[in-house]
N, C-alpha and C positions, 0 to 999 in steps of 0.2 A: 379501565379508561377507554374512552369512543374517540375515535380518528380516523374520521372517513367512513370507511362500509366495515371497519377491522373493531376490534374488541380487543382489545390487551389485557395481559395478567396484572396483578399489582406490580411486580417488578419492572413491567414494560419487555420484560425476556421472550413471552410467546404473542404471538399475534394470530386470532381466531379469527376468521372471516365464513361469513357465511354466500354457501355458495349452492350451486346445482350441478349434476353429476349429468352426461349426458352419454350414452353408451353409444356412441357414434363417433366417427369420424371424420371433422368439417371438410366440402369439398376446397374451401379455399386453401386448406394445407395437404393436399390430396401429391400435388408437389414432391414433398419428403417423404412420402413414402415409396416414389419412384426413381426419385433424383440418381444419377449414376452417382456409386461413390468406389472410386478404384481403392481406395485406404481400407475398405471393408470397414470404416468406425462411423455411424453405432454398428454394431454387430447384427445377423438378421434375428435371430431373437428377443433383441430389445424392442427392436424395431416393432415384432410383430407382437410384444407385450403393450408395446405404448397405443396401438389401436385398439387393442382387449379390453383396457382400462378407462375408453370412453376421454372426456372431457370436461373441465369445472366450467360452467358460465357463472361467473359474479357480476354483482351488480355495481360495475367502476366503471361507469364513463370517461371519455377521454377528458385531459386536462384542460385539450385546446381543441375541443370539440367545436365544431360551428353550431350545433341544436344551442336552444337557448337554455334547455335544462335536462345538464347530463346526467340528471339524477335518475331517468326512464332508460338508459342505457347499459346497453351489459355489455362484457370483454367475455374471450374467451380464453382460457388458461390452459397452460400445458404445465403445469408444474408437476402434475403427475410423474409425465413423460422426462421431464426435466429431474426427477429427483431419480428416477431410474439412467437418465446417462450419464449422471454424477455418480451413481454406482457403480458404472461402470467404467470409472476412470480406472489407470491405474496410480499408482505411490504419487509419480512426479506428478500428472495432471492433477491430482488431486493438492500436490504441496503447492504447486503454480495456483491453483487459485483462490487458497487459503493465503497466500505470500502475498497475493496481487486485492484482494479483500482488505486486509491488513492496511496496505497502505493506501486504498483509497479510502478506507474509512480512517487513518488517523492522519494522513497528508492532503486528501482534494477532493474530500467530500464536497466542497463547498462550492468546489469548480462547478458540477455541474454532473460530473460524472455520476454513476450510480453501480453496482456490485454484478445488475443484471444485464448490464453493459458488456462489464468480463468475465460473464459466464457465456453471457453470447459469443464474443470473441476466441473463447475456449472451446466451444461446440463447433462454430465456425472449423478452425486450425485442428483439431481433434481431426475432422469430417476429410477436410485437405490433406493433413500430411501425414495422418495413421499414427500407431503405437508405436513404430520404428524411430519415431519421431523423440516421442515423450519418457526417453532415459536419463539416467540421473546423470550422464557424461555429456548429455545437452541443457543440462537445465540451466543454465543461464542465458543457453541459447533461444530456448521455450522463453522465460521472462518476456526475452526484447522481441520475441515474434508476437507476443501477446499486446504489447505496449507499442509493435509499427503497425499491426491493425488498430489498435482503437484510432493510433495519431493519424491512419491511412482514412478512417470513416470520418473523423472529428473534421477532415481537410476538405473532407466532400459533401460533408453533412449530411451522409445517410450511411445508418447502421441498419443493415436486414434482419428482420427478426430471424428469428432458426426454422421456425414453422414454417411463416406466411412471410415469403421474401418478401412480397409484395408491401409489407407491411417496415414501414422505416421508425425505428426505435427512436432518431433525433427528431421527428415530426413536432414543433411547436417549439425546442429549444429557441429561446433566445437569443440570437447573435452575439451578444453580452456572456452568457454560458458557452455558446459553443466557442468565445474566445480565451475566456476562462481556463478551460480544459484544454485547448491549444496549446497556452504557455507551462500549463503543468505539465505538459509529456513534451 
């Protein structure tokens, strides 16, 4: 099945995108790899693994692009890098965002919300408040620090990407959504 620039399996389970590998690392996220981080997380080996591994550009324009046809437009993807700081959660980081996935895909999806919202809020608070943070005698403490950042970005209307601060993940929401997501959290 076609959806977008993506290709899915018959079940709709995997989604195939085709993309471009770029062995470099963009100066506009040049940023995170200097950013002071007292918490030591990502750790400096992830760190220096996620620039080793280069970059995806796909061909996804923005939703609410100003060009007239964002079909000539390319994004640039860290999921790479992203699928290595998920490994390197630990137990409860990892239950926090499988808990917090959960219910936004079976309670407010529809709000407006989205999954890569609280991975970003989890990379985010990860970066701030360290591993000391993320034990199982805080986890319900983790939850509500995960759910007063999104409430704290949804109030402001800008979520920073992890990469490119620069870049605001709520860019084109709808006022209509970002009220949506307001009342759900």
């Amino acid at each position: 099945m076609l959806h977008g620039p993506c290709i899915s399996d018959s079940r709709g389970a995997v989604d195939h995108l085709f993309c471009f590998r770029a062995m470099l690392w963009p100066d506009v996220a040049e940023s995170w790899l200097i950013r002071n981080r007292s918490s030591m997380w990502p750790p400096a080996d992830v760190i220096l693994n996620s620039v080793s591994q280069g970059i995806l550009l796909v061909p996804i324009g923005s939703k609410f692009g100003s060009t007239e046809d964002c079909s000539f437009e390319w994004r640039i993807s860290f999921s790479l890098q992203e699928r290595d700081l998920i490994h390197s959660f630990n137990y409860v980081q990892v239950l926090c965002y499988k808990i917090c996935k959960t219910l936004e895909k079976d309670f407010i999806s529809e709000s407006g919300l989205c999954s890569y919202f609280i991975k970003t809020a989890i990379f985010w608070l990860s970066e701030e408040l360290g591993n000391n943070f993320w034990i199982p005698e805080n986890f319900l403490q983790c939850i509500h620090e995960i759910q007063r950042r999104l409430t704290y970005w949804f109030v402001y209307g800008y979520c920073p990407h992890y990469f490119i601060v620069e870049n605001n993940l709520f860019e084109g929401l709808l006022p209509v959504e970002r009220k949506l997501v307001e009342v759900a959290y």
